[in-house]
Every structure is written in C-alpha cells, then in structure tokens.
C-alpha positions as CSV (number, residue, x, y, z in Angstrom):
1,X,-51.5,15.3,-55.3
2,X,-53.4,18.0,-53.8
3,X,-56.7,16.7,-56.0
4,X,-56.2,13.6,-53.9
5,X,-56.2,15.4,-50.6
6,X,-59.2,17.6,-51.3
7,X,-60.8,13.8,-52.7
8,X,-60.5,12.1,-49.2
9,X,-61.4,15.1,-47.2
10,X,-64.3,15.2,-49.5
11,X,-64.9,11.9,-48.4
12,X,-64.2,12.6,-44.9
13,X,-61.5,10.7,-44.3
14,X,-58.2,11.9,-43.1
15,X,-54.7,11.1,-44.1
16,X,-52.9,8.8,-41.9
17,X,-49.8,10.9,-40.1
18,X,-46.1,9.2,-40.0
19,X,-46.6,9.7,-35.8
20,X,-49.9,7.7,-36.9
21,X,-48.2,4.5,-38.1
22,X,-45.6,4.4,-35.2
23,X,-48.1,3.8,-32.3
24,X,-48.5,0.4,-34.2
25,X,-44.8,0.1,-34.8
26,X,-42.7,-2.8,-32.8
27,X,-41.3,-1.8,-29.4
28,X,-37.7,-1.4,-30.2
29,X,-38.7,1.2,-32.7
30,X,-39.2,3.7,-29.7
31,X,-36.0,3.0,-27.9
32,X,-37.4,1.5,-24.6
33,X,-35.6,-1.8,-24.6
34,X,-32.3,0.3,-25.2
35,X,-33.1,2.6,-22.4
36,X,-33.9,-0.1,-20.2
37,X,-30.8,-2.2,-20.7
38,X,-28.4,0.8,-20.7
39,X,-29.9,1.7,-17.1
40,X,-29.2,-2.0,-16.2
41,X,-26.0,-2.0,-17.2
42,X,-25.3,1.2,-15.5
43,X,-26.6,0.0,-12.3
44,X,-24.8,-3.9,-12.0
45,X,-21.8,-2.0,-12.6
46,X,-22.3,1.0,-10.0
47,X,-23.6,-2.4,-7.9
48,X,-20.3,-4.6,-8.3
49,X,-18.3,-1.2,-7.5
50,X,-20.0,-0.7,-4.7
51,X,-19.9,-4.2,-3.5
52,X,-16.4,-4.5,-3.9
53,X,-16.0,-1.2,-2.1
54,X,-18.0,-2.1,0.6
55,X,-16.1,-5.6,1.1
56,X,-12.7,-3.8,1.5
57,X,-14.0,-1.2,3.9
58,X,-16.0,-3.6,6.4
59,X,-12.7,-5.9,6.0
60,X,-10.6,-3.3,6.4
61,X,-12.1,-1.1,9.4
62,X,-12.5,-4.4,11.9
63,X,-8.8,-5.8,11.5
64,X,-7.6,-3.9,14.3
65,X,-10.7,-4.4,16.6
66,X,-9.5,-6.2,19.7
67,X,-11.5,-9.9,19.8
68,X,-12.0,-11.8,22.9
69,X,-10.2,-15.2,23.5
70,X,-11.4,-17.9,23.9
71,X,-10.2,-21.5,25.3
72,X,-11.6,-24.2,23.5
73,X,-11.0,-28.0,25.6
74,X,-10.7,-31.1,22.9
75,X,-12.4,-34.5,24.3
76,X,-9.0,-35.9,24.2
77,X,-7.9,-32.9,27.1
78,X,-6.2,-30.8,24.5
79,X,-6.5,-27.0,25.1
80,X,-6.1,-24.3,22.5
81,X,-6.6,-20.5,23.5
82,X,-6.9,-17.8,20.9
83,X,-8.7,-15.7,19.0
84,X,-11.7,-16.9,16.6
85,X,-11.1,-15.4,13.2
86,X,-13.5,-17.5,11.4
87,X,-16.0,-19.8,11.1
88,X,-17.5,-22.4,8.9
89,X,-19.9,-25.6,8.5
90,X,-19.1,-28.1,6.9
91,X,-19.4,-32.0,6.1
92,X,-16.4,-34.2,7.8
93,X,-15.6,-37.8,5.9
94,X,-15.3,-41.1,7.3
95,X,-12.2,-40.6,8.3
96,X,-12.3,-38.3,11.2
97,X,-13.9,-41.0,13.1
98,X,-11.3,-43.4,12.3
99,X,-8.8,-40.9,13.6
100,X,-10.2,-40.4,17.2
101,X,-9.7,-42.7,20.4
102,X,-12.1,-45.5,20.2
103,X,-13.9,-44.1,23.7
104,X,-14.8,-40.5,21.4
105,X,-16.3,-42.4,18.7
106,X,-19.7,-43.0,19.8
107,X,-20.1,-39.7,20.8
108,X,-18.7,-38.3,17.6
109,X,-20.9,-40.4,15.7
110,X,-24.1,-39.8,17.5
111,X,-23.3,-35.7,17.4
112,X,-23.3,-36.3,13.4
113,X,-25.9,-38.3,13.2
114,X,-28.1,-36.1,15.0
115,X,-26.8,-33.1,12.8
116,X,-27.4,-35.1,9.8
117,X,-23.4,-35.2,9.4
118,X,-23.2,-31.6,9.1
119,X,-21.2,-29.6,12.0
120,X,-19.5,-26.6,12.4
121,X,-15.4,-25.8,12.9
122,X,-13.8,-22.4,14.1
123,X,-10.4,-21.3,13.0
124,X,-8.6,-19.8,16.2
125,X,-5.2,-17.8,16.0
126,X,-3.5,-19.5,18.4
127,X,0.1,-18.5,17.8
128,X,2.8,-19.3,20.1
129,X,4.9,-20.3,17.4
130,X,8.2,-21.3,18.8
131,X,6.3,-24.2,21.3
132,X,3.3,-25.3,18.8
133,X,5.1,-25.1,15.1
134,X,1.5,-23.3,13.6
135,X,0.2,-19.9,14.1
136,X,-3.8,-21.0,13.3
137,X,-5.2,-24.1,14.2
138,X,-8.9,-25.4,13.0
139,X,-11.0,-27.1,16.2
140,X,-13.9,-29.1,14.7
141,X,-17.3,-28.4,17.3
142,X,-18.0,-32.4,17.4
143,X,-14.3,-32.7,19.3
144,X,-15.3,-29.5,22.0
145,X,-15.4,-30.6,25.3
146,X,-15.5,-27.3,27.2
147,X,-15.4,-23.8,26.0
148,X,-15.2,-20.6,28.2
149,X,-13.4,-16.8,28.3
150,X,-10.6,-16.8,30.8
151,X,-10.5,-13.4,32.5
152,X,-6.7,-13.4,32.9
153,X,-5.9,-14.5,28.8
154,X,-3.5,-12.2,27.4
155,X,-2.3,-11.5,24.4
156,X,1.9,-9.7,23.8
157,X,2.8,-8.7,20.8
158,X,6.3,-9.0,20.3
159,X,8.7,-7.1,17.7
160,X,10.7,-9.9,16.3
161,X,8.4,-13.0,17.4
162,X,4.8,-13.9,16.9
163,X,2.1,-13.4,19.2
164,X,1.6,-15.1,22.2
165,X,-1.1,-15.9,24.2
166,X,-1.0,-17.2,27.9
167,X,-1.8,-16.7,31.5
168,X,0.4,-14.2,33.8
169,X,2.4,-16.4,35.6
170,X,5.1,-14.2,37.5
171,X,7.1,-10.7,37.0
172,X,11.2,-11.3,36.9
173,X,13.2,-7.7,37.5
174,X,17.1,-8.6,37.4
175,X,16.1,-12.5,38.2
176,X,14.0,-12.3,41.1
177,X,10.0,-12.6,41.3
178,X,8.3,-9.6,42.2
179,X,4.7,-10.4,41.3
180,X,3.0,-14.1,41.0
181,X,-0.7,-13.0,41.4
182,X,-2.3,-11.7,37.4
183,X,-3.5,-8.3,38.9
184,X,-0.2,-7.4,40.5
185,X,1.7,-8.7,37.8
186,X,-0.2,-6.9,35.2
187,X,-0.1,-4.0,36.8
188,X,3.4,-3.8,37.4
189,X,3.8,-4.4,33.3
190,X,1.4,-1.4,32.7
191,X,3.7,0.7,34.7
192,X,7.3,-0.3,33.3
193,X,6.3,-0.8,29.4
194,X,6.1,3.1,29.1
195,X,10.3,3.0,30.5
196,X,10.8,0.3,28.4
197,X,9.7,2.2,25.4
198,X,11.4,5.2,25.7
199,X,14.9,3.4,26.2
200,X,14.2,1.2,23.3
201,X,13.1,3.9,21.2
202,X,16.7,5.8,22.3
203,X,18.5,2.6,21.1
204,X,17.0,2.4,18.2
205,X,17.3,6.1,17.6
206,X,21.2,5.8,18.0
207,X,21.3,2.6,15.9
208,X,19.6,4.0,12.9
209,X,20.6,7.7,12.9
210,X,23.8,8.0,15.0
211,X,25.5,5.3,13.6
212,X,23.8,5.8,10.3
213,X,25.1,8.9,10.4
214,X,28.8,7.8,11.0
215,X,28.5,5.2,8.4
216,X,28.0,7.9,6.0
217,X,31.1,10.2,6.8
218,X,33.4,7.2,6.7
219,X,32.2,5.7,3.1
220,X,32.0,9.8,1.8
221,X,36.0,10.0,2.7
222,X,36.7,6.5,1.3
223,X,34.6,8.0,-2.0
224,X,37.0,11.1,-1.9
225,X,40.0,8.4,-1.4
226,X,38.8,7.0,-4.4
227,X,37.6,9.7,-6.6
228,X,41.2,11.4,-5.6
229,X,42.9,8.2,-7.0
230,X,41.2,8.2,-10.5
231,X,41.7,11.7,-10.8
232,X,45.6,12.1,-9.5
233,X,48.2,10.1,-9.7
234,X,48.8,7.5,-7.0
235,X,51.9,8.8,-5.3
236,X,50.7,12.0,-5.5
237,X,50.3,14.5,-2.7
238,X,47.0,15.3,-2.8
239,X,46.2,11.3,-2.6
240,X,48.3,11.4,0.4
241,X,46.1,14.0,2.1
242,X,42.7,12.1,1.5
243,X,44.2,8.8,2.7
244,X,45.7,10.6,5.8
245,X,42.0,12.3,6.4
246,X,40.2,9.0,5.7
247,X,42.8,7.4,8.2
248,X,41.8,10.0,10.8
249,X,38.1,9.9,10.0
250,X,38.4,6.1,10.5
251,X,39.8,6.8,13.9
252,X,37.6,9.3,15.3
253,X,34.2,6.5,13.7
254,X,35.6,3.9,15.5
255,X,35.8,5.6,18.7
256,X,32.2,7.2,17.9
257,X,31.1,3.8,17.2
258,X,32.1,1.9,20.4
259,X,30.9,5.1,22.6
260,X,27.4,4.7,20.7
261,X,27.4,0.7,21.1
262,X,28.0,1.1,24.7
263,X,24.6,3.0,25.3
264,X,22.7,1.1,23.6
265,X,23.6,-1.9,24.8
266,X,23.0,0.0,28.0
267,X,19.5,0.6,27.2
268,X,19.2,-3.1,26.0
269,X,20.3,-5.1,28.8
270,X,17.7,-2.4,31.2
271,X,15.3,-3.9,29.2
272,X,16.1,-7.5,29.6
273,X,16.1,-7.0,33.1
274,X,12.5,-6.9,33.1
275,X,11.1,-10.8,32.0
276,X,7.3,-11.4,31.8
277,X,6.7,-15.0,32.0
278,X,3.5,-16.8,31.0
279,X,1.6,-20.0,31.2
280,X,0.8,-21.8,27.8
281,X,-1.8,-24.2,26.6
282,X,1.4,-26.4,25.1
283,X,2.5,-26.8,29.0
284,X,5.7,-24.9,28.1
285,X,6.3,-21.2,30.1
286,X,6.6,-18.5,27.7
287,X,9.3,-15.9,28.7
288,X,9.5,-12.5,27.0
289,X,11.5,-9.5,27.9
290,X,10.0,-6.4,28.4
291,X,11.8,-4.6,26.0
292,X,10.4,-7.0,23.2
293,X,6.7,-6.4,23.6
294,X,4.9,-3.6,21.5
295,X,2.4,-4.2,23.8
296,X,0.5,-6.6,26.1
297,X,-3.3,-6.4,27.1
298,X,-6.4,-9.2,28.5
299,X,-9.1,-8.7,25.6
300,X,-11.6,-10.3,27.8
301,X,-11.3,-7.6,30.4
302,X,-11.0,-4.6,28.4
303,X,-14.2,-1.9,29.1
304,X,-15.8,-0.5,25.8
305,X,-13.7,2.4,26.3
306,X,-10.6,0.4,26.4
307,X,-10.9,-1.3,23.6
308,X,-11.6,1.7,21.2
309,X,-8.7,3.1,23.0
310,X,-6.6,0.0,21.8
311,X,-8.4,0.0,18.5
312,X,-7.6,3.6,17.7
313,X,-3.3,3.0,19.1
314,X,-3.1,0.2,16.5
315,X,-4.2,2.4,13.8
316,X,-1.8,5.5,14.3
317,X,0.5,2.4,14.7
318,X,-0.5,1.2,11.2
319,X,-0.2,4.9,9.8
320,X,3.0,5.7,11.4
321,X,5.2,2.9,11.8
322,X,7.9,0.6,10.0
323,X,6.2,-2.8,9.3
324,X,7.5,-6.4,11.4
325,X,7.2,-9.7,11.0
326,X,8.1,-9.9,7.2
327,X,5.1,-7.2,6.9
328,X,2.4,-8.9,8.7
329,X,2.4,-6.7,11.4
330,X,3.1,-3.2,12.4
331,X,2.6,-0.1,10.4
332,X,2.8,0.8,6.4
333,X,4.2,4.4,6.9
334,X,6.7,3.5,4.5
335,X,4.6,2.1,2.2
336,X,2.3,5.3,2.0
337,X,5.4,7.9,1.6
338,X,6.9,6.0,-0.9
339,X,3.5,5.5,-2.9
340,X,2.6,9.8,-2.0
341,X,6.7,10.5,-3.6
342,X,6.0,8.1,-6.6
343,X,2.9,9.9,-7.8
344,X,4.4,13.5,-7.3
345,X,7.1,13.2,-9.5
346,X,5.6,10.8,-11.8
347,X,2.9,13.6,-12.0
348,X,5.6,16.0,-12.4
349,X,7.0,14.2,-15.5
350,X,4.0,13.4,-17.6
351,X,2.3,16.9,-17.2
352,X,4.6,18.5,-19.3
353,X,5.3,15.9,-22.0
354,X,2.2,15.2,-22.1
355,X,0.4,18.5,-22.7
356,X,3.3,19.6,-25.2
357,X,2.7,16.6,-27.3
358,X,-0.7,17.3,-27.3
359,X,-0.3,21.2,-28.3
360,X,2.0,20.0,-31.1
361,X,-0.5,17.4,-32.9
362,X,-3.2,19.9,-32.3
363,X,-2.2,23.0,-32.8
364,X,1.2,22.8,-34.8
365,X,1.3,20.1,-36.7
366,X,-0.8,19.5,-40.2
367,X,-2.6,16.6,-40.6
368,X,-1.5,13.9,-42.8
369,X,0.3,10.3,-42.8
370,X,2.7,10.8,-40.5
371,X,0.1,12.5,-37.5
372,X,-2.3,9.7,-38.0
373,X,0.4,7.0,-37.6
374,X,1.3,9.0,-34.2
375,X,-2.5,8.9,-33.0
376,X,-2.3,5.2,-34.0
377,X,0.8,4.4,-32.1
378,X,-0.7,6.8,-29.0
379,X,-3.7,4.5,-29.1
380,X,-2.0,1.4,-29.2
381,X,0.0,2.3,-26.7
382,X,-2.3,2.7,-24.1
383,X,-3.5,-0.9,-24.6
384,X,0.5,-2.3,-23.6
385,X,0.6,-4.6,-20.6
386,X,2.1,-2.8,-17.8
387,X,4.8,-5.5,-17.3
388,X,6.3,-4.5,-20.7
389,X,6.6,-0.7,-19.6
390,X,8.8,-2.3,-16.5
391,X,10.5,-4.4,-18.8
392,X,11.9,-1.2,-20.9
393,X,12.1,1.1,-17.7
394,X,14.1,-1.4,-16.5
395,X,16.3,-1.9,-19.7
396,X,16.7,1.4,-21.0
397,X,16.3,3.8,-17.4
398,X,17.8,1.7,-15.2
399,X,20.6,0.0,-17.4
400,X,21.6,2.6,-20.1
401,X,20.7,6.0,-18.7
402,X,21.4,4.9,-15.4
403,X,24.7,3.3,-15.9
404,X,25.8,6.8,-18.1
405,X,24.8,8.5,-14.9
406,X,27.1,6.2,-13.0
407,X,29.9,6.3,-15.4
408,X,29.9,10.3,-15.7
409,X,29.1,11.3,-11.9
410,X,29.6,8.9,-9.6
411,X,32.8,6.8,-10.8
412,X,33.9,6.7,-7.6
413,X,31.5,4.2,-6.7
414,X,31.5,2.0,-9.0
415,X,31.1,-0.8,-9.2
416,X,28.1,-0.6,-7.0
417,X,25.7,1.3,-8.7
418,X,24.1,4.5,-7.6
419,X,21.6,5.2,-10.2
420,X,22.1,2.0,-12.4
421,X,19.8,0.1,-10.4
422,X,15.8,1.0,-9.5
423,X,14.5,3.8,-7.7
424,X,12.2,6.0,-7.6
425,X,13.2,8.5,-10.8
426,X,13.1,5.7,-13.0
427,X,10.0,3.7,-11.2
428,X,8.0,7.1,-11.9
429,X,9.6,8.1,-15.2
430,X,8.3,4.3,-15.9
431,X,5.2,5.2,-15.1
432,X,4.8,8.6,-16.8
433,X,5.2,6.4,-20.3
434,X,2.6,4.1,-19.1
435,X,0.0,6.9,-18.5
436,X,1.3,9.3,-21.1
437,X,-1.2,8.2,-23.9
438,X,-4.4,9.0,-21.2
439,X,-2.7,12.8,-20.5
440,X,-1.7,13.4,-24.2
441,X,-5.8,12.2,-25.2
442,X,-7.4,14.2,-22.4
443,X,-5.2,17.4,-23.1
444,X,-6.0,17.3,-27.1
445,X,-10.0,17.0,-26.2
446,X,-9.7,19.5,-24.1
447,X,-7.4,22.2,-26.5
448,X,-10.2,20.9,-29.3
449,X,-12.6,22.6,-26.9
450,X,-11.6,25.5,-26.8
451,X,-13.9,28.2,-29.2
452,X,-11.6,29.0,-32.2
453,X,-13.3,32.5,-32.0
454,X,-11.2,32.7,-28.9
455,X,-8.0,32.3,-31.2
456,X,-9.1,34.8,-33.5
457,X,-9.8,37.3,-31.1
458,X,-6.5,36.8,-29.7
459,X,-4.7,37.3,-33.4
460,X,-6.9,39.9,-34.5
461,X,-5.2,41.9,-31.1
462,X,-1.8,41.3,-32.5
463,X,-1.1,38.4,-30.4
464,X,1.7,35.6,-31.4
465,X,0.3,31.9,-31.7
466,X,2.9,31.6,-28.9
467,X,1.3,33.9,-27.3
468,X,-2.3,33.0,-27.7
469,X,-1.4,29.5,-27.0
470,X,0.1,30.1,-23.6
471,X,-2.6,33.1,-22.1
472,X,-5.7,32.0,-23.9
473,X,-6.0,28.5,-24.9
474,X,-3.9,26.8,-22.5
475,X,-5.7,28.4,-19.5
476,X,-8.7,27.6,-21.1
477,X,-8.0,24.0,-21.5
478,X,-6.6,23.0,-18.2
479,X,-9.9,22.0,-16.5
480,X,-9.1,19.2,-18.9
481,X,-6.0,18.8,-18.7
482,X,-6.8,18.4,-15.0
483,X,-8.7,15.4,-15.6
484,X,-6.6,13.7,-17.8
485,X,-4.1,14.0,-14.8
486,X,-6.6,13.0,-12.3
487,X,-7.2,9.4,-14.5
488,X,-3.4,9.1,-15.1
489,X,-2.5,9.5,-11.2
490,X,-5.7,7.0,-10.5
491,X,-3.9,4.4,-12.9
492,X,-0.4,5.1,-12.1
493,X,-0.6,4.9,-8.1
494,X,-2.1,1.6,-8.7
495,X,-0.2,-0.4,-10.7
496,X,2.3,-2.7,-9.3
497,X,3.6,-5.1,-12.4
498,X,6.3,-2.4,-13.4
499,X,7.1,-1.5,-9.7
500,X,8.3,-4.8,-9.3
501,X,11.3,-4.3,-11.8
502,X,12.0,-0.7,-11.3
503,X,12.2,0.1,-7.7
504,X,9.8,-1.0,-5.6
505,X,11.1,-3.4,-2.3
506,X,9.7,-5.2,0.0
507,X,11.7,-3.6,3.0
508,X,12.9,-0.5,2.4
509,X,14.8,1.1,5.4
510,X,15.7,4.7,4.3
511,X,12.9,6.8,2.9
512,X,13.4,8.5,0.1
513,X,13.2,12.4,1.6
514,X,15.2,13.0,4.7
515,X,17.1,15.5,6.3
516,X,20.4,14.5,4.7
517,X,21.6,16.4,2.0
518,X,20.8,16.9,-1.2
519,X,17.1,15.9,0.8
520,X,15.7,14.4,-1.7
521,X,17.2,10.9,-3.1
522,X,15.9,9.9,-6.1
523,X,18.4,6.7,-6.9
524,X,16.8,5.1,-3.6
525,X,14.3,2.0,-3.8
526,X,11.3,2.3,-2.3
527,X,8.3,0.5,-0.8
528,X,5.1,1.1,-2.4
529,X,1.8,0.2,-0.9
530,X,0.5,-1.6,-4.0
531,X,3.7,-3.8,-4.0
532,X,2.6,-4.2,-0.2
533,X,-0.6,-5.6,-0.7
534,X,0.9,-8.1,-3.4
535,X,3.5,-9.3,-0.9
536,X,0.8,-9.4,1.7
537,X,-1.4,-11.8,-0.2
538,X,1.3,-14.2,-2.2
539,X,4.5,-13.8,-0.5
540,X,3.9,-13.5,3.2
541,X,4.7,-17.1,5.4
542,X,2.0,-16.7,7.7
543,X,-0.7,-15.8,4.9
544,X,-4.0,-16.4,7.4
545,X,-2.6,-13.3,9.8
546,X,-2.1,-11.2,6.9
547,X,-5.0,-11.8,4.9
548,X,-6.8,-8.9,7.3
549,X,-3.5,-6.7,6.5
550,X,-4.5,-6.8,3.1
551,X,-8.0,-5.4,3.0
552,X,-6.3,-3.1,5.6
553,X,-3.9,-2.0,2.9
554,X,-5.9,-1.9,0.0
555,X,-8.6,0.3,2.0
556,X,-5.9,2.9,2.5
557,X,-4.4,2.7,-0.8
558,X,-7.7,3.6,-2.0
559,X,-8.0,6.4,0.2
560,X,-4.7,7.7,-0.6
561,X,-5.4,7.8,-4.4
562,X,-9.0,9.7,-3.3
563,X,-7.5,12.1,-1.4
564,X,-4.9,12.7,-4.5
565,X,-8.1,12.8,-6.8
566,X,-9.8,15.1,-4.7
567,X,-6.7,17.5,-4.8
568,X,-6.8,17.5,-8.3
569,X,-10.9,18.0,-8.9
570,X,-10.4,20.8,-6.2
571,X,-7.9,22.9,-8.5
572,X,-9.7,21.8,-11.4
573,X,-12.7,23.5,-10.1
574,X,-10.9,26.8,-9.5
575,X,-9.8,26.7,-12.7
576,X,-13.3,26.5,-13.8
577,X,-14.9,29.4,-12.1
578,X,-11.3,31.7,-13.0
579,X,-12.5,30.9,-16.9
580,X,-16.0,30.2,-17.1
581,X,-15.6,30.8,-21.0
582,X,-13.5,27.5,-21.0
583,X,-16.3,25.2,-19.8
584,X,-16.8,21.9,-22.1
C-alpha cells in the first residue's frame, strides 16, 4: 500500500481525494435541491398564513366604516337607495331581455352589444324589510337610468328591526309635527336621542337586574319550600314556616314587581312619544319611535372627522354590547367573556393533570409494556375528532357526573337540572381532554431536558426525589411546560365542534361571573365567539349582512387567543432568565 503511493508520486501523479470525486458527483448529492424545496415549502406556507391573515384583517377592520348611499333609478322608474356592498361583472342570458318592457329592449340590447354582452351589477343593502320583503337587492348597470348621492339619505338602526333607509320627512312629539324641513328635523333627533338613551337604558336596567333580582328571591324561597318538604315531613312545623315565608315573599315580589313595571313603562311610553317618520323608495312612510333607534346618521354628509367618530362608536359597540338581530348586529361582549372564562379554567384543569401525568411516565414509572401502550394511547389520542370529545363530555360530564351533582346537592330542583345540562365546567373540562395529549408531550420533552447532573447534584445534597422534583426539575422545566400550554390554549379557544354539545349558546343572557353570589356560576351556558362565527356564517337569516360580522369576529377571536399567547410567552420568558440553567 504505501509502495503504491511512493510509485505514483514517483511518477508524479497524485491520488485522487474523496472531496475530489464529489465535484463530479450528481447535484442531489450536495443537498441543494433539498435546501431549495424546504425553503419553498417554508415560504408558501408562511405565504398562505399570511394571506389568509391579511384577508380577515382588511375584511374585518372596514365592516364598521360608514359607506355612502346611493339611489340607483331603474328604466322602468323603480328607485332603490342603499348602500353598495359589492360589485361584480358578469354575462346576463337571453332571458333578461325577454323579461323587460318591450320600449327597454333596444336599449338593453344595444348597451350589450356594445359591451360585447358583458356588464356590470352592484349589490345594494337596501333593507327596509317590513315594506320591500328583502334586505339586499342586485341592480344590473344595463337597467340604471339615473344614479346620484342624496344629501338628506339616512340610515336608523333600530334594536328589534332592520335597518332603514329614507328621507326625513317630519318630527312627531306626543302626535304633533314639530319639524318638516331635514335640517330641523335632524337636528332635533340629535338633541333628544341622548334622553332617549338614558331612559331606555334605565328600563332596561330595571328589567334585567331589578326584576332579575326579584325573580331570584322568590324561586330561592320556593327551593327552601321544597328542599324543607323532602327533608321534613309534610305537616310538619318547620314546612309550615317556609310556606308562610314563601307566601309573604310572594307578596312583598308582587308588589315590587308592579312598582318596577310602572316605571318602566314610564320610561317606555316617554320614548314613544318621540316618532321619526321617513320617506321610502317603496312609496310607504317609515315610522320609528325614538326610543327604538341605536342610532341615526346621513352618510353622505358626514365630515372625515365624523365618520371616524361613527367608525370608532360602532366598535366599542361591537366590544361592549349584547348582540341583536339574531347576532347580525350589535356587539359580541358576550361572546368574548365567555370565550376569556372558557380558557381560564380549561387552562386551569389541564395544567395540573397534565404535568403530573407527565412526571409519572418520566420520572416514576419504569419502562416497559404497559408505559409504551400509554404513549400509544396519548398519541392516538391527540388524532380524535373533536366532535367525539363533545360526544363523551356530553355523555359522561354532563349526564352522569352532572346528574350525581344534581341528585346529591340540588334535589330541590329537580327535575330541571342545574349541573346536568352544559356549561361552562364541563365545556372546559371537555376541552382539557381534548388538549391533554399536547400538555402531557410538551411537559415530558421538557422534564427530558433537564441535565440529569442537576438530579444528582440535588441527591448527593440529601435531597428527596420529591424534593428534587418539585425545586429543581420542575422549575427547570416550566419554560416548557409553558409552551405546551401556550399550543393547548391556541387549540382549545378555537374549537367549536364540542362547544356545540357542551355549553355553548347562541344567546346567552346571564354571564357566567357576576355580582350574585357564589360569583362565579359554573353550571351556566355560555356564548363562545367561535360558536359565534359558526352561527354567523350557516345559521343567520340574513347571511349577506353578516357575512362582514364574520371576518369581524374571526379577526377578534384571533386577537383574543394572541393576546392569551402573548401572556403565556411573557411568563415563559421570566421563567427563562429566573433559570438560565434550564434553557433547551
């Protein structure tokens, strides 16, 4: 061998090095193509993310702009006023001509023609369902006669109507006309819809809370009435008493009840004193009391100023208020406590499950058959469909724990159920199963990652596993715990499937935290904004209004779960610098 080297270098040739041969090797023998199809998967994904992120926040940010209105005349004399919400072009058939008065049809025809049968339609939110039977109508350009922006179109929304648009035609106060001309009447609106408010918002304050409030004494005396009679004999005297209190407490409600209806139908008929009347498109007058308009404004008057003004009171609106018409309008506050509530506790429930499952498979228990079919069962279930998590939440939380909860604790009201039914204990529980597997993976990698020397040094100090556990690995390992929590809130505060059978309502009208003791009411349903958005999009009657709702929703649903996120990276962090030893 080394004659052979001391031959060719005789010879003065050199001996061909492996690095040698590979200049002249294929391509894919360096890597390259690998390196340039991992980068190009890497960026269509970060491309369609972005994309779709982009979409919901452009969609999302310009539903509440205010858009001009516009009055579109038909060839036939047909007006529609509203707002343009979208355009299109596209191709009409035969038939549209065949529809049309003969007069319009050479017209019609020559417009195509000329346009090589292509033309253009807008969609216009015209509302003013109650005289027209549709809330959007589709006006073809070909059939536009005349189009302008009326200075004096307005726009009321109502609480329990549609929208409407009109002209100002006249001011009623108590049945007489106090304004016919649009400046005078509008600004005698302006001036009384702040009054009108407030006394709505009292009656609707002593609705809910006052009378709410009297509900609740009277059914917790019939409760003690009842719980008195399962636990005492009928004729007995301590039966007597709670039927003689609940008796008197029926009294003293009913005499509450009729004081508090006689304000607020004080309040209300104030309100319908004060009738706005308007001129339609459909020929009919539109009359709306004061007290039902959220409010009223003329889009095609509004300064700059004004309009970011109104842009800016429709989103504290959509932050802080119940939603209206079946959910397509007014606010989601609901929606976003409910979702905030869900999360916290079904945090609160997988964190600790979670991390001691994974400190027993890591650090207690000895590997064999029995831990490998647990990691198996772990994996697999992470890859279960969501619905079948609400199927058994709803089965074995709702039905058989819950119904043991009714049976022990609240016999008294039975046969309505208190915790036999969903809510939000067993809507989160439900979801602490679903994202146990990505907590109980996160916390072993993260335990694993720990430095066994760590361990050792702990022992050789005298320290109990226990002990070593708890103040050296543990603290060690949360950064990683931390982001197994972060990916299970991210996948639990999203998912909607199980929400549907465990809790989550379309309408719900008492929050789940209030000032009512014991505060905070676990048993209650609850509206989530996920289950919002679904409704929005597939449930809603007027779909074409609340398509806008629902990039709206989905934009904030995004930013909720960010801001959660960002909570959790923050502690993470902290937990970080505290133990730089435990970075992995």
């Amino acid at each position: 061998m080394t004659g052979g080297v001391a031959q060719r270098r005789e010879a003065g040739t050199r001996p061909r090095s492996r690095r040698g041969r590979g200049l002249h090797a294929p391509p894919w023998a360096h890597g390259e193509p690998l390196i340039w199809i991992a980068g190009g998967a890497l960026l269509l994904a970060l491309a369609m993310i972005l994309g779709l992120v982009a979409l919901v926040v452009v969609q999302g940010v310009g539903t509440f702009w205010p858009r001009p209105i516009v009055e579109l005349t038909s060839l036939d004399g047909t007006a529609y006023l509203g707002e343009v919400v979208d355009e299109e072009t596209y191709r009409p058939d035969a038939s549209v001509l065949e529809e049309l008065e003969p007069e319009f049809v050479p017209k019609v025809r020559a417009y195509l023609e000329a346009n090589a049968g292509i033309t253009r339609r807008r969609l216009l939110r015209t509302e003013n369902f109650e005289f027209t039977g549709s809330h959007f109508e589709w006006v073809p350009e070909f059939l536009v006669q005349r189009e302008r922006q009326p200075e004096w179109a307005v726009v009321v929304e109502r609480y329990n109507e549609s929208r409407l648009y009109g002209y100002p035609r006249r001011l009623l106060v108590r049945g007489k006309v106090t304004a016919r001309q649009p400046v005078d009447i509008w600004r005698q609106v302006q001036q009384h819809l702040p009054a009108v408010h407030a006394r709505r918002s009292e009656a609707r304050r002593l609705e809910r809370h006052e009378l709410g409030r009297l509900s609740r004494e009277l059914e917790a005396q019939r409760l003690a009435v009842r719980q008195a009679e399962l636990t005492h004999a009928a004729d007995s005297s301590f039966v007597r008493q709670q039927q003689a209190r609940w008796l008197a407490t029926q009294q003293a409600v009913q005499a509450a009840t009729a004081e508090l209806r006689r304000q607020i139908d004080a309040l209300d008929r104030r309100n319908a004193e004060l009738v706005l009347e308007l001129a339609t498109t459909s020929g009919e007058p539109a009359r709306v009391p004061l007290g039902e308009v959220v409010r009223a404004y003329a889009p095609n008057r509004l300064s700059w100023g004004q309009k970011v003004g109104l842009y800016l009171g429709r989103w504290y609106e959509f932050l802080t208020d119940d939603p209206r018409q079946v959910n397509s309008e007014g606010g989601v506050f609901p929606a976003i406590f409910g979702t905030l509530v869900m999360t916290v506790v079904m945090s609160a429930a997988v964190a600790p499950f979670g991390v001691a499952a994974a400190l027993y498979l890591r650090e207690y228990a000895r590997a064999g058959w029995l831990v490998s079919c647990v990691r198996i069962a772990i994996n697999n279930l992470a890859g279960v469909p969501s619905i079948v998590f609400g199927v058994f939440g709803l089965g074995f939380f709702c039905y058989f724990v819950g119904g043991q909860v009714d049976q022990w604790f609240f016999e008294a009201r039975l046969p309505s159920p208190t915790f036999g039914t969903g809510g939000v204990l067993w809507a989160s529980l439900t979801l602490a199963l679903l994202t146990l597997p990505v907590v109980i993976v996160a916390a072993e990698e993260a335990l694993a990652a720990v430095p066994n020397s760590m361990r050792e040094g702990s022992y050789a100090c005298g320290a109990s596993k226990w002990q070593t556990l708890v103040r050296i690995v543990l603290p060690r390992a949360m950064p990683g715990i931390m982001t197994g929590m972060i990916l299970a809130m991210s996948r639990g505060a999203g998912e909607v499937a199980p929400l549907m059978l465990v809790g989550a309502v379309k309408l719900a009208q008492d929050l789940p935290v209030d000032g009512v003791f014991p505060y905070l009411h676990l048993e209650r349903s609850f509206m989530h904004l996920g289950f919002h958005i679904y409704d929005l999009g597939f449930q809603s009657q007027n779909s074409q209004a609340a398509k806008p709702l629902v990039f709206t929703t989905t934009l904030l649903l995004m930013t909720l779960i960010l801001c959660l996120n960002l909570t959790a990276i923050w502690v993470r962090a902290r937990l970080r610098r505290r133990f730089q030893a435990g970075h992995f």
